[in-house]
C-alpha positions in Angstrom: 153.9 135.2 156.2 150.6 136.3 154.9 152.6 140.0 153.6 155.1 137.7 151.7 151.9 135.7 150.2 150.3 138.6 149.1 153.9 140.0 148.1 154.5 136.8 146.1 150.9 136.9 144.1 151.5 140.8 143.3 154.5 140.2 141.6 153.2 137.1 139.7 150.4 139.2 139.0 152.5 142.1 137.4 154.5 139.0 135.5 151.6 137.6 134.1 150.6 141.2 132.8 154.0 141.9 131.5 153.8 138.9 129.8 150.5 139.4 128.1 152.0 142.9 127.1 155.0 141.8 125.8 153.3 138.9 123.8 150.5 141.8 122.2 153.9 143.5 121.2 155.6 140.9 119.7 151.9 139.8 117.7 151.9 143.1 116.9 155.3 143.5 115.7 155.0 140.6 113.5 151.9 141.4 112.0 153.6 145.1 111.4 156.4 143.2 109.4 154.1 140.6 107.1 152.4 144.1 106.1 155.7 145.9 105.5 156.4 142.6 103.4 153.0 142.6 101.7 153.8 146.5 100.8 157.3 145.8 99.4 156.2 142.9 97.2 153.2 145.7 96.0 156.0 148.0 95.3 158.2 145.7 93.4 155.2 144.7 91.3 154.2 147.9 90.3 157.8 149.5 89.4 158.3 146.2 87.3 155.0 146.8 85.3 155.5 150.8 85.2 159.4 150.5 84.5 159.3 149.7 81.0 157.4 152.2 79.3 154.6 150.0 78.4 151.3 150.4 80.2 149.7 147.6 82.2 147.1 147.3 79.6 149.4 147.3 76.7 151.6 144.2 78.1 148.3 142.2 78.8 147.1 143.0 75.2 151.1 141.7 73.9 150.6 139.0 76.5 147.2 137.7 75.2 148.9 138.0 71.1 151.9 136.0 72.1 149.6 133.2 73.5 147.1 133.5 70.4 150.0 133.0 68.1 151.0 130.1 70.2 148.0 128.4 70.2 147.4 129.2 66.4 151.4 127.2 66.0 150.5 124.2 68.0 147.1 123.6 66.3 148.9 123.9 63.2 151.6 121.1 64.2 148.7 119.5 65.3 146.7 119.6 61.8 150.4 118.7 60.2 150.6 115.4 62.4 147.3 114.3 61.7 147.8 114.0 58.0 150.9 112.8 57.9 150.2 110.2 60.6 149.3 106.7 59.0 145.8 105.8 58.8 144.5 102.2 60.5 141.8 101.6 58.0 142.4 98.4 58.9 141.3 98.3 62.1 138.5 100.0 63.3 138.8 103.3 65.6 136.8 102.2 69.4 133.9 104.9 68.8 133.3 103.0 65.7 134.2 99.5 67.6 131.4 100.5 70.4 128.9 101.8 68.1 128.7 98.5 66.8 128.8 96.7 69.9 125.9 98.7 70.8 123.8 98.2 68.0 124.6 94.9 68.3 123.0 94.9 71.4 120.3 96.4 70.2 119.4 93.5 68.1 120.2 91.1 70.5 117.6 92.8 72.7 114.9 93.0 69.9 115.2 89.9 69.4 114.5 88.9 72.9 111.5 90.6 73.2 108.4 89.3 72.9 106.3 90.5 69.6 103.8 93.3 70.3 100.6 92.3 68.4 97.7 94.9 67.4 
């Protein structure tokens, strides 16, 4: 009885460490695989920059022209749209609206206080 015991908690023994082996493989393997993925996306990046004759540098510079000419267009609707959009002379813009509230206040306050006397 005791042999088969000891028989028993040998081979769970040699499980358990067949089981930790396989699970480091497996860890392993998949960590193998997110590199080989990591590598390939690399690869792809740099035959799609190098691949049309143009230099890395070169497409940034064309990158960062196309965007300045963009911005240059939209501030240019922008300028267009504010001249031709009506102007509400008749009613007050808020900045102007709260600077007078404030000064406003201001008097209101002044008024309130008490007059300092030499």
């Amino acid at each position: 009885m005791e042999h088969s015991v000891q028989e028993s908690q040998s081979a769970v023994t040699d499980m358990d460490t067949r089981l930790q082996q396989v699970q480091t493989d497996f860890e392993l393997l998949k960590m193998r695989r997110e590199q080989a993925q990591s590598e390939s996306d690399l690869l792809d990046l740099l035959a799609t920059a190098g691949g049309s004759g143009d230099s890395t540098t070169g497409r940034l510079a064309n990158d960062l022209t196309e965007l300045e000419q963009q911005v240059r267009e939209r501030e240019a609707r922008n300028s267009a749209r504010r001249e031709s959009a009506p102007l509400s002379e008749s009613r007050p813009s808020r900045l102007s609206q709260s600077y007078e509230r404030l000064e406003r206040l201001k008097k209101l306050h002044e008024g309130r206080q008490p007059a300092v006397q030499p």
